[in-house]
Backbone as a ProteinNet text record, in pm:
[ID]
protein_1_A
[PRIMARY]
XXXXXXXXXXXXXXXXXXXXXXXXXXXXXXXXXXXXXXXXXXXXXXXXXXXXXXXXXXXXXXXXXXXXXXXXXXXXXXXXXXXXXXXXXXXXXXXXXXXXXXXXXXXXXXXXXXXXXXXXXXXXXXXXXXXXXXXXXXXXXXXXXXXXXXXXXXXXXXXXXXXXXXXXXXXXXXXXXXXXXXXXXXXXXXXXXXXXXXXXXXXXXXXXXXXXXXXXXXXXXXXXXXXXXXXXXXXXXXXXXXXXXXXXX
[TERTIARY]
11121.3	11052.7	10924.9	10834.4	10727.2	10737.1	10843.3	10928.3	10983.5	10987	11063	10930.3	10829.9	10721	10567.2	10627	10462.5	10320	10352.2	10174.1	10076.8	9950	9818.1	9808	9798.4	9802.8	9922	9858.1	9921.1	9840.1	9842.9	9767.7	9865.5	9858.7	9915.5	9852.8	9902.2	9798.9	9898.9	9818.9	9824.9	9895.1	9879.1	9843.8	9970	10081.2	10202.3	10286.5	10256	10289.7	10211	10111.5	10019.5	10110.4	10122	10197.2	10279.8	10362.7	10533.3	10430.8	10348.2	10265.6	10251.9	10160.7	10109.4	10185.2	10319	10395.7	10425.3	10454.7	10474.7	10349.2	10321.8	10227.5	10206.3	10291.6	10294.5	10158.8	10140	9977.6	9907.1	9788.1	9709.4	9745.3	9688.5	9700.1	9595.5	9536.7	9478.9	9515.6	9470.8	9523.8	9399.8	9443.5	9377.1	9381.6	9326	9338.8	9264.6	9402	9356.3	9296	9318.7	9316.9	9419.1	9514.7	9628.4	9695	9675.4	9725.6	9620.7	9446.8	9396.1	9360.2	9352.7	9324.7	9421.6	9570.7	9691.1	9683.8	9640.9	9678.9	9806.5	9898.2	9987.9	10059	10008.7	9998.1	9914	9792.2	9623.4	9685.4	9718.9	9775.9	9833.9	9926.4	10001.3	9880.3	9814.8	9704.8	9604.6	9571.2	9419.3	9528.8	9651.8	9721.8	9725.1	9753.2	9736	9625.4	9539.2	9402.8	9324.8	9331.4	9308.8	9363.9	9540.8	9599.4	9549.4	9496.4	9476	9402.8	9359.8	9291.7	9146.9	9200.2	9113.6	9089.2	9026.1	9055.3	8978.4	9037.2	8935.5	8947	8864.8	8864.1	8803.5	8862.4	8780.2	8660.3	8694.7	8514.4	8431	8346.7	8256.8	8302.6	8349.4	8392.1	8507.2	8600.6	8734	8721.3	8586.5	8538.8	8484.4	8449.2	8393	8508.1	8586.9	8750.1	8801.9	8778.5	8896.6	8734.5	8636.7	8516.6	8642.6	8615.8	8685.8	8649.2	8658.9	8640	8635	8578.4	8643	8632.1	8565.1	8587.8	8502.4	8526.3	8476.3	8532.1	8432.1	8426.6	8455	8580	8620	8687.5	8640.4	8748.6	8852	8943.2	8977.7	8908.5	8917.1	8830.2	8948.4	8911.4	8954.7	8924.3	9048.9	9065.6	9037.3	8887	8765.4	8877.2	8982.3	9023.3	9134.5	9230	9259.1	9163.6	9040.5	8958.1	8856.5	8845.4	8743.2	8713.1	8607.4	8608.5	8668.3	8698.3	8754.7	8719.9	8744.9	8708.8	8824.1	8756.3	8860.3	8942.4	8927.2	9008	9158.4	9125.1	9200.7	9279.6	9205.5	9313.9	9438.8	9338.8	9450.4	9579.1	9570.6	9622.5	9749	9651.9	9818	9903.5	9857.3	9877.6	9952.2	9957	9996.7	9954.7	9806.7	9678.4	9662.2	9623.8	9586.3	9404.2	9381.7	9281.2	9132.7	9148.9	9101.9	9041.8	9142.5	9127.6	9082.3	9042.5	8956.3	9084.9	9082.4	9167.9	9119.8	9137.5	9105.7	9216.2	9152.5	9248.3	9250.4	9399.9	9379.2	9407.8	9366.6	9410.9	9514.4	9606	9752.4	9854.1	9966.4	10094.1	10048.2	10049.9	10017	10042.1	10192.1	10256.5	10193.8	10118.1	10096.8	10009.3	10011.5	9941.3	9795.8	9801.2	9683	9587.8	9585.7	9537.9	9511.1	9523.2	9443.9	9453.4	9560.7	9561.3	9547.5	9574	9573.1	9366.5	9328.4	9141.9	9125.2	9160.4	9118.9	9194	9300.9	9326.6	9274.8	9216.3	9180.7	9003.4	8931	8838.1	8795.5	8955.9	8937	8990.4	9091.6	9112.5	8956.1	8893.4	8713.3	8678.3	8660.1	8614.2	8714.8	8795	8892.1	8894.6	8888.3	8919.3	9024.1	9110.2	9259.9	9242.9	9174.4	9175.7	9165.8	9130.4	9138.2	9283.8	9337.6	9448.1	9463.9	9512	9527.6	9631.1	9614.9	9678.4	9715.1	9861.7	9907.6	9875.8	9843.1	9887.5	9954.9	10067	10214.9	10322	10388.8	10488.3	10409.6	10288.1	10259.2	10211.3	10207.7	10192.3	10029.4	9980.9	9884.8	9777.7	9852.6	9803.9	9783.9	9891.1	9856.3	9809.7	9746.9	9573.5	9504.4	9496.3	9360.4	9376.6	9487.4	9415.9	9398.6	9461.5	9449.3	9278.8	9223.5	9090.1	8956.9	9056.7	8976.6	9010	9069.8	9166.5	9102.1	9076.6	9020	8864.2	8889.4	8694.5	8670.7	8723	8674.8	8791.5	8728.9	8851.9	8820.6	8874.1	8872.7	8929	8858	8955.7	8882.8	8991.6	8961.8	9063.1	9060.6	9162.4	9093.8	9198.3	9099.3	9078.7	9167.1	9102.8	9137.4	9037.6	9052.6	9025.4	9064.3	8972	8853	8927.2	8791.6	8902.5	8925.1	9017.6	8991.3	9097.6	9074.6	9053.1	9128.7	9135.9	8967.7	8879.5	8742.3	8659.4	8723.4	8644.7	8710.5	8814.1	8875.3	8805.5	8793.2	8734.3	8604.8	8494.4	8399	8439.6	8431	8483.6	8539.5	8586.9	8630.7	8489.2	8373.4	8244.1	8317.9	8399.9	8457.2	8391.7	8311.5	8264.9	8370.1	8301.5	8401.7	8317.9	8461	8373.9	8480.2	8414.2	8450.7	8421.5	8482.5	8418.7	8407	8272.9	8242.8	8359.2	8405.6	8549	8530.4	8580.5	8610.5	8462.1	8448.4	8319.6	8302.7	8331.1	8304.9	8169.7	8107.8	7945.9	7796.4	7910.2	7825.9	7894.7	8008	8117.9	7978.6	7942.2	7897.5	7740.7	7670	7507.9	7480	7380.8	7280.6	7380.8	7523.2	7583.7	7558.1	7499.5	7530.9	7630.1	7616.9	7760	7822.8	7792.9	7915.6	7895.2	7976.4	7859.6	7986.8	7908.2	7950.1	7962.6	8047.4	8043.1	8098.9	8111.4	8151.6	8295.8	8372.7	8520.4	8490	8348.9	8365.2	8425.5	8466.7	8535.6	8432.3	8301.9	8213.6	8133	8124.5	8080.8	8115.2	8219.3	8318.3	8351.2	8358.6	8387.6	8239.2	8131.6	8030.3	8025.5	8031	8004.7	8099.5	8251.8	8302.1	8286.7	8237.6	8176.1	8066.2	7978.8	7870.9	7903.1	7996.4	8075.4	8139.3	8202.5	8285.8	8211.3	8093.7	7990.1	7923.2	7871.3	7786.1	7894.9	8055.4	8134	8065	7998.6	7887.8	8026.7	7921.9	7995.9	7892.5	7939.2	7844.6	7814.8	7694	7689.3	7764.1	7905	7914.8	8041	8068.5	8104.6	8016.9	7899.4	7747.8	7731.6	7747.3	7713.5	7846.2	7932.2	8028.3	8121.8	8003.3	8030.3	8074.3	7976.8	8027.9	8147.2	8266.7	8365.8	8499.2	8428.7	8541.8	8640.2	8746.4	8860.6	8820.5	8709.2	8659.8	8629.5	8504.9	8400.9	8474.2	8547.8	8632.3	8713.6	8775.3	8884.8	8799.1	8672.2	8604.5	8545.1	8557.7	8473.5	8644.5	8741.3	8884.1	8932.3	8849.1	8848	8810.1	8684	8544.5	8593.3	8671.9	8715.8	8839	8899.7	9009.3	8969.9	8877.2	8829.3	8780.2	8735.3	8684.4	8761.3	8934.9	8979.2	9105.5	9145.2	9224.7	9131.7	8986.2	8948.2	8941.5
2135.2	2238.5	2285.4	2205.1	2229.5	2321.8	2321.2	2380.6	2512	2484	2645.5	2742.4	2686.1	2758.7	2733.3	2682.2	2673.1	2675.7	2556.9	2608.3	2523.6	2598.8	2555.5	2395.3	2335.6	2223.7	2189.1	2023.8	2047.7	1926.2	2022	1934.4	1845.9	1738.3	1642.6	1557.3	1540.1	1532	1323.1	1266	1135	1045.1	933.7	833.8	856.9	837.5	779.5	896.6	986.9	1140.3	1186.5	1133.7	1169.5	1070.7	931.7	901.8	924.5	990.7	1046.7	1189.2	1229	1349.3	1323.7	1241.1	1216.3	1143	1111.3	1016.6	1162.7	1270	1388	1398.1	1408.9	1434.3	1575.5	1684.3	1849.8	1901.9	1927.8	1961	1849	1899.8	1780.4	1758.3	1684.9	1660.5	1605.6	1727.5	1670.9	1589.7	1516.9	1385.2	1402.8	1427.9	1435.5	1310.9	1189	1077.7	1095.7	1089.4	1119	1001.8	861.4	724.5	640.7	665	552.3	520.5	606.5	543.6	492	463.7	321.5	219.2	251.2	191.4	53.7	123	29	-78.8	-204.8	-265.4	-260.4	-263.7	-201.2	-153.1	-29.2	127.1	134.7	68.7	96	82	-53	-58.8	82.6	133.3	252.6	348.5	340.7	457.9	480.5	366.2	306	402.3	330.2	344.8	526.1	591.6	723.8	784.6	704	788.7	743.1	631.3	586.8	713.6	780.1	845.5	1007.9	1025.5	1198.1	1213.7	1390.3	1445.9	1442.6	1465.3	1454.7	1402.1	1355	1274.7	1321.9	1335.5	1369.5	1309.9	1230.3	1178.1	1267.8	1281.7	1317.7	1218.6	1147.9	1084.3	986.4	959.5	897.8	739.9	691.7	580.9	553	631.3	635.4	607.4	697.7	697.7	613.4	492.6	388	305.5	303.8	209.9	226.7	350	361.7	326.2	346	327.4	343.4	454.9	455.7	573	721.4	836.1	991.6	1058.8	1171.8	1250.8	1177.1	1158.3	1306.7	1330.5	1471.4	1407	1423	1392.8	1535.3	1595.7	1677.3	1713.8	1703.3	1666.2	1816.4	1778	1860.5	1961.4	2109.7	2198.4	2222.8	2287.7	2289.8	2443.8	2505.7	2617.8	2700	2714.3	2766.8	2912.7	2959.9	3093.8	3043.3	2873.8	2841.8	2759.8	2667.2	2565.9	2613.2	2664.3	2725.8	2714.4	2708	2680.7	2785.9	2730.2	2836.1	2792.8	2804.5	2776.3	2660.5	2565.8	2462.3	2505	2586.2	2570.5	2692.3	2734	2903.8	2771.4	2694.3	2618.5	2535.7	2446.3	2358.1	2452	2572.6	2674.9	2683.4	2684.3	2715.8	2624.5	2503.4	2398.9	2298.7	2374	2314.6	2176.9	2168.4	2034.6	2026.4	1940.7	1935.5	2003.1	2036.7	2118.2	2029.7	1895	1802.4	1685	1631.5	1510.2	1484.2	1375.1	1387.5	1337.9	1418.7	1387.7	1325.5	1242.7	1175.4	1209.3	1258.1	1274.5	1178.3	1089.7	955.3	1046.4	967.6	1097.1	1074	985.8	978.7	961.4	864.2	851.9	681.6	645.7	542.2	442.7	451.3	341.7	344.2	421.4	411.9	284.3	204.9	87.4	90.5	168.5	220.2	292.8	351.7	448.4	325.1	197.6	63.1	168.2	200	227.6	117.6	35.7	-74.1	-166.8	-135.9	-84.5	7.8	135.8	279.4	203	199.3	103.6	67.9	-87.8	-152.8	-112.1	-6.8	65.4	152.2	222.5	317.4	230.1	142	59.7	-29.8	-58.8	-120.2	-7.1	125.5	215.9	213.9	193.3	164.1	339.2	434.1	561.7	631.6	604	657.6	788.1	873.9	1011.8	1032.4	941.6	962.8	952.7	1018.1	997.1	1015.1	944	948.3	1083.6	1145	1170.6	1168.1	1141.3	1119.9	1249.6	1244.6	1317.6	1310.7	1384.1	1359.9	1483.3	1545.5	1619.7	1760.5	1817.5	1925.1	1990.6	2166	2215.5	2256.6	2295.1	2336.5	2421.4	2555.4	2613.6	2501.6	2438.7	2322.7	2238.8	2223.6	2123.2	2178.9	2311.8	2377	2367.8	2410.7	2438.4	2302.9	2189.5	2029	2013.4	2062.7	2023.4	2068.8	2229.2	2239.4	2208	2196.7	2107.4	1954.7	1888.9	1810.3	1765	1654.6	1584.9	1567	1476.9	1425	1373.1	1380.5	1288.1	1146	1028.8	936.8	859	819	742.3	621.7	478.9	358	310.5	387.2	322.4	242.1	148.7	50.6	143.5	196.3	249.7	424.8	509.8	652.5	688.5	852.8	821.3	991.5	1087.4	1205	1251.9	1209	1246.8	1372.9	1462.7	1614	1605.4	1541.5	1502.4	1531.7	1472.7	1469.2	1591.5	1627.9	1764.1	1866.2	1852.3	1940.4	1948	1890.5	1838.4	1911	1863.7	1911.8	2055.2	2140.3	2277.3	2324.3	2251.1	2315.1	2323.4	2224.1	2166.4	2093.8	1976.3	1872.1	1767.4	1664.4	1520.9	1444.6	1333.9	1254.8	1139.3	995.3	870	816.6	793.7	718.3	589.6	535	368.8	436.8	313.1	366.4	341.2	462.3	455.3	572.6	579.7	693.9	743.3	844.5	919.9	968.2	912.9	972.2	948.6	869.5	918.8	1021.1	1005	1127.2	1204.6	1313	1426.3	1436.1	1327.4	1380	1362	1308.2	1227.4	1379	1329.6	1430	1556.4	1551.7	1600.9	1519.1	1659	1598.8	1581.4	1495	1441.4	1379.7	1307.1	1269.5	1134.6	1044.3	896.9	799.8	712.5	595.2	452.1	409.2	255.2	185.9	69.4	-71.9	-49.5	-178.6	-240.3	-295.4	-265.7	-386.9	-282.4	-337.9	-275.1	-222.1	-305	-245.9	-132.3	-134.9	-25.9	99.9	114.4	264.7	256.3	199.5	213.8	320.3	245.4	269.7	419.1	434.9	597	701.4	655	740.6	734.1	701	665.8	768	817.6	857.7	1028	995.7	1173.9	1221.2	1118.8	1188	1231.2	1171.5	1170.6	1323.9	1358.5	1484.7	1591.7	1623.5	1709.6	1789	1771	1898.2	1912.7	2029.7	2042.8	2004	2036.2	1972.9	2078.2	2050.8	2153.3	2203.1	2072.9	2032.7	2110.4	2260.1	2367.7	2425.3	2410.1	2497.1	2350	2274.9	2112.3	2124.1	2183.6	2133.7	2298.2	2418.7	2514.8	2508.5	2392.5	2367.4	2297.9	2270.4	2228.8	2334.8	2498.7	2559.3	2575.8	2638.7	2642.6	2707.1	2794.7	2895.5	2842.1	2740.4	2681.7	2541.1	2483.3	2383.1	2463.4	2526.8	2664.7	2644.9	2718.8	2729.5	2639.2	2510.5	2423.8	2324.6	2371.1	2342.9	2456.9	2531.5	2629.5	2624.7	2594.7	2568	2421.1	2342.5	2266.8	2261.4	2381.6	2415.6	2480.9	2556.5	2601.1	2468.8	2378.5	2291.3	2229.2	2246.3	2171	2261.3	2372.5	2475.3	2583.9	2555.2	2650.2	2649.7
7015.6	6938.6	7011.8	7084.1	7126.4	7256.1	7312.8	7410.7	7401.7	7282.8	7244.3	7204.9	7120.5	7048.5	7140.2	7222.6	7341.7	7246.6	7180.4	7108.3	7177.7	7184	7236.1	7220.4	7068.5	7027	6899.7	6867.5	6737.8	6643.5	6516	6428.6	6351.2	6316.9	6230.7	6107.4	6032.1	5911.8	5893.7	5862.9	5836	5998.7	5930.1	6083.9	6106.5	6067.1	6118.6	6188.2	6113.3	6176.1	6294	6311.8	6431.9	6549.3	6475.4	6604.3	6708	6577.3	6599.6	6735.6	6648.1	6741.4	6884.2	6922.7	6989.2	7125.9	7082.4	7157.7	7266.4	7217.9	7334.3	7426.2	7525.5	7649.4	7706.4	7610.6	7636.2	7628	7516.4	7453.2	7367.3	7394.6	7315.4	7129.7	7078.1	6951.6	6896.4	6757	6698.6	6531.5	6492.8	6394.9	6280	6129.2	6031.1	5927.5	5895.4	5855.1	5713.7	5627.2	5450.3	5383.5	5432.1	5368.2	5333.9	5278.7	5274.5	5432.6	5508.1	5650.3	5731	5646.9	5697.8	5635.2	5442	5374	5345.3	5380.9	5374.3	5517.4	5531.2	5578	5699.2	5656	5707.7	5770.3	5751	5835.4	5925.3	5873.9	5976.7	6106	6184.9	6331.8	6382.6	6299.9	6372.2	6346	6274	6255	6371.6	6404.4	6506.5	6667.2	6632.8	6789.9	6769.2	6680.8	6712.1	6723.5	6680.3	6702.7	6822.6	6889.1	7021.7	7147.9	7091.3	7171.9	7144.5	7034.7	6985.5	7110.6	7075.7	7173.9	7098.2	6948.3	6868.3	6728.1	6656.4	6514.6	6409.9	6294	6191.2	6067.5	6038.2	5914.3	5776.7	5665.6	5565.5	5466.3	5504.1	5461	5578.2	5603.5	5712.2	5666.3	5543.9	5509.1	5624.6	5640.9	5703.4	5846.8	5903.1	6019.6	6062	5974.5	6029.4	6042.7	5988.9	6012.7	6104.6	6224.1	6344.4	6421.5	6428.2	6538.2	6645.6	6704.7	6832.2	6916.4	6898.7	6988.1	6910.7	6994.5	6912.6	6759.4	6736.2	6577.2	6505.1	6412.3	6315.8	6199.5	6111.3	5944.5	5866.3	5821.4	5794.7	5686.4	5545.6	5364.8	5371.7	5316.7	5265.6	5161	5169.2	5088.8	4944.8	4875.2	4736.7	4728.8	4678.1	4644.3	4496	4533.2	4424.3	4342	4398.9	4339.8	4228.2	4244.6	4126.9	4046.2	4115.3	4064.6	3973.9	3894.3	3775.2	3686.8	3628.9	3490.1	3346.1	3279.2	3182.9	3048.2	2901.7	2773.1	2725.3	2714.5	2707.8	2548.8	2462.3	2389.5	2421.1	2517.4	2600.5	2702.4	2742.8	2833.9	2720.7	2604	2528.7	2457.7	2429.3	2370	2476.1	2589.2	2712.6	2725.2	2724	2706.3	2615.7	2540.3	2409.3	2336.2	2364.8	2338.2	2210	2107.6	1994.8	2050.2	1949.6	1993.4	1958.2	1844.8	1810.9	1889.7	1965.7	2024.7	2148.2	2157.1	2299.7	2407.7	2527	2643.4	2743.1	2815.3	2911.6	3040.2	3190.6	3281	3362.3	3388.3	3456.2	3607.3	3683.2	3865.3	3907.2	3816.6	3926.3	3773	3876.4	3792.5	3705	3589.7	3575.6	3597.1	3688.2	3793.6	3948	3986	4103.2	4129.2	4183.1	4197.1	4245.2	4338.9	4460	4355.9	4217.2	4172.7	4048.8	4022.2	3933.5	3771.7	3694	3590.1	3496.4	3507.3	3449.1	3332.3	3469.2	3458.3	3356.8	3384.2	3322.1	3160	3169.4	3033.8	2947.5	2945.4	2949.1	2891.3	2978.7	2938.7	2848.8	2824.1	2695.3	2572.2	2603.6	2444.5	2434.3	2496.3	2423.5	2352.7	2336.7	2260.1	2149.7	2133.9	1981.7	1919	1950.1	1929.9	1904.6	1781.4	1808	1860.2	1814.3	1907.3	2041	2096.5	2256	2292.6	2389.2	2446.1	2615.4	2680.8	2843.1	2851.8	2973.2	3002.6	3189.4	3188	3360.3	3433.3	3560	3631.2	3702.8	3633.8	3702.4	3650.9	3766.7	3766	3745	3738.4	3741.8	3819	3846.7	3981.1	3988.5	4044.4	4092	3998.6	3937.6	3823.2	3671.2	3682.6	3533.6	3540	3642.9	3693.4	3686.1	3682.1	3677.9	3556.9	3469.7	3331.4	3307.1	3312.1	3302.4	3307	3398.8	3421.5	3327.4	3283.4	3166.8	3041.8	3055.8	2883.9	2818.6	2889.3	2885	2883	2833	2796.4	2949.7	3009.8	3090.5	3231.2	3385	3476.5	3519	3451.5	3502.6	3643.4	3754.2	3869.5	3857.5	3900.7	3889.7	4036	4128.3	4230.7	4323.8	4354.4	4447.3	4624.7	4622.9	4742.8	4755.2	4831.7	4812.9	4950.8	4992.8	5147.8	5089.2	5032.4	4991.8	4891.4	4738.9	4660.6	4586.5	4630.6	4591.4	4445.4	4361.7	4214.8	4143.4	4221.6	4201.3	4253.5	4341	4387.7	4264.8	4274.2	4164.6	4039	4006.4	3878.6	3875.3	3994.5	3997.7	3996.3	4067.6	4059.7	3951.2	3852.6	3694.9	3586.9	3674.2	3608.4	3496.9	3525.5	3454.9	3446.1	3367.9	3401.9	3442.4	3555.5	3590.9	3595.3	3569.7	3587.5	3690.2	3824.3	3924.8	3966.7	3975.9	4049.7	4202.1	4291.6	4436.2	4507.3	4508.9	4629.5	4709.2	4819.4	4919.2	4977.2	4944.2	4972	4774.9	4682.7	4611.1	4527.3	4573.6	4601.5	4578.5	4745.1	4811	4767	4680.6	4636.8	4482	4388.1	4225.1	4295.5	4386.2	4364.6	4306.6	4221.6	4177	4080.5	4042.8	3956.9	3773.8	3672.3	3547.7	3509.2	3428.5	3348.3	3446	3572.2	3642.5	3662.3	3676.7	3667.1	3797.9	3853.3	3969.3	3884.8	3901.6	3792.7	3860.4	3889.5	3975.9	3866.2	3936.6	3809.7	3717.7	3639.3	3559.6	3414.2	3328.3	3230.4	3119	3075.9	2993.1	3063.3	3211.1	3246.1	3240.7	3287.1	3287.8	3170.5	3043.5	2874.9	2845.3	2924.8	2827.7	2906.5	3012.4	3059.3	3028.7	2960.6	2888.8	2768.7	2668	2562.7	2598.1	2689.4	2683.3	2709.4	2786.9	2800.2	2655.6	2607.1	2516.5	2314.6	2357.1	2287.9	2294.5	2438.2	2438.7	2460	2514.7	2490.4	2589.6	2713.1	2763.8	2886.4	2990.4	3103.3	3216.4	3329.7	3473.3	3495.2	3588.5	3697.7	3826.4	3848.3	3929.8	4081.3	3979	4066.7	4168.7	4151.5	4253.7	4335.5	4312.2	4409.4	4499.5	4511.1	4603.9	4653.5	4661.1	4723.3	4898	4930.4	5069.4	5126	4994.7	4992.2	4967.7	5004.3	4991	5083.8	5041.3	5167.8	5305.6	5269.9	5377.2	5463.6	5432.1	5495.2	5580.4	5509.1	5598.4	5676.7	5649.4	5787.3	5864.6	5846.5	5952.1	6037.3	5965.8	6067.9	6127.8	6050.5	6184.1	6305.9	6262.2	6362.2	6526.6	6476.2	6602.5	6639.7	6575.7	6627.9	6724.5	6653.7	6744.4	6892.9	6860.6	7013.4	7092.7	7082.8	7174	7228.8	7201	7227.6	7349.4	7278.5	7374.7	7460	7508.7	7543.3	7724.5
[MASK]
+++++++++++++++++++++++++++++++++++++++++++++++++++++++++++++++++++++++++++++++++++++++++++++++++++++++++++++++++++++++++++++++++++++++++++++++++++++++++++++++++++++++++++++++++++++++++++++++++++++++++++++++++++++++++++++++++++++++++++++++++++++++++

């Protein structure tokens, strides 16, 4: 294929695919590292070996970047697409939705089987508040537009995963001006510091109870669409861009 379409480079997105990349010696290759191909045990070996071989590497959080310490490196998140990510009137979203218009929703960030994503925690946290009106909901099986309204439909996005590497789930969120309660994973941090309504909590279970307890109490919104303007699609294009020149020029 590379033979037929002569391209300058080629980008590859996660470790194991970079490998498969990188094993050609035609054009250079640059390698985009999301987190499960270093967070996983695993995988990491084949990860380290493709990014030792890239031309170039990019991690999306500086967390990630300290796991390969090796060359090359650019700290680079994925951007979030501000033209579906918006805020809207949460009762115009539950309506689309078909939400009780009453009850408080909670957004868990994954499938509640996913292991990597610790549903089990988030659990565990909302039954201490004893609230029959609260209800979880998965994220699972929906496209792109029914996350956005998902984001406004809801009280609040909960993540409890043990490991993340820059989870769009949370930028998303922010960009709807959604509260979110995260345990310190990924870069998600540095994604809410200095965002209202957004709160950092260790695993312990009375903690993340008590900070959704504290969201679902004031019903407010964040600020937290204007805190993460420098996370648009534009602005990351552009800085894979200038990266692209340094490398085919």
């Amino acid at each position: 294929m590379i033979s037929i379409i002569k391209p300058d480079m080629v980008h590859a997105h996660y470790g194991l695919s970079g490998l498969l990349s990188v094993l050609q010696r035609k054009v250079p290759t640059v390698i985009t590292f999301h987190g499960s191909d270093l967070n996983d045990k695993k995988v990491r070996p084949f990860s380290l070996l493709a990014h030792r071989w890239s031309k170039k590497s990019i991690f999306v959080s500086k967390k990630l970047a300290d796991i390969a310490k090796y060359k090359n490196e650019s700290v680079i998140p994925c951007g979030v697409d501000f033209s579906i990510f918006y805020p809207i009137d949460k009762l115009v979203a539950r309506k689309k939705l078909n939400l009780d218009l009453q009850k408080k929703y909670i957004l868990f960030s994954s499938a509640f089987n996913n292991q990597v994503k610790n549903f089990p925690l988030a659990k565990k946290a909302i039954e201490k508040i004893k609230d029959n009106n609260i209800e979880v909901l998965e994220l699972k099986g929906f496209d792109r537009q029914q996350v956005a309204l998902l984001m406004n439909a809801v009280d609040l996005a909960l993540l409890t995963s043990f490991t993340e590497g820059s989870p769009q789930f949370v930028k998303e969120a922010m960009a709807s001006n959604l509260p979110v309660v995260s345990v310190d994973v990924g870069d998600v941090k540095n994604v809410i510091r200095g965002t209202k309504h957004c709160y950092i909590t260790s695993y312990n279970v009375e903690e993340i109870s008590s900070k959704i307890k504290v969201i679902l109490k004031d019903s407010a919104k964040t600020d937290g669409r204007e805190k993460i303007l420098h996370f648009n699609n534009e602005t990351i294009a552009n800085q894979l861009i200038e990266l692209y020149k340094t490398i085919i020029k």
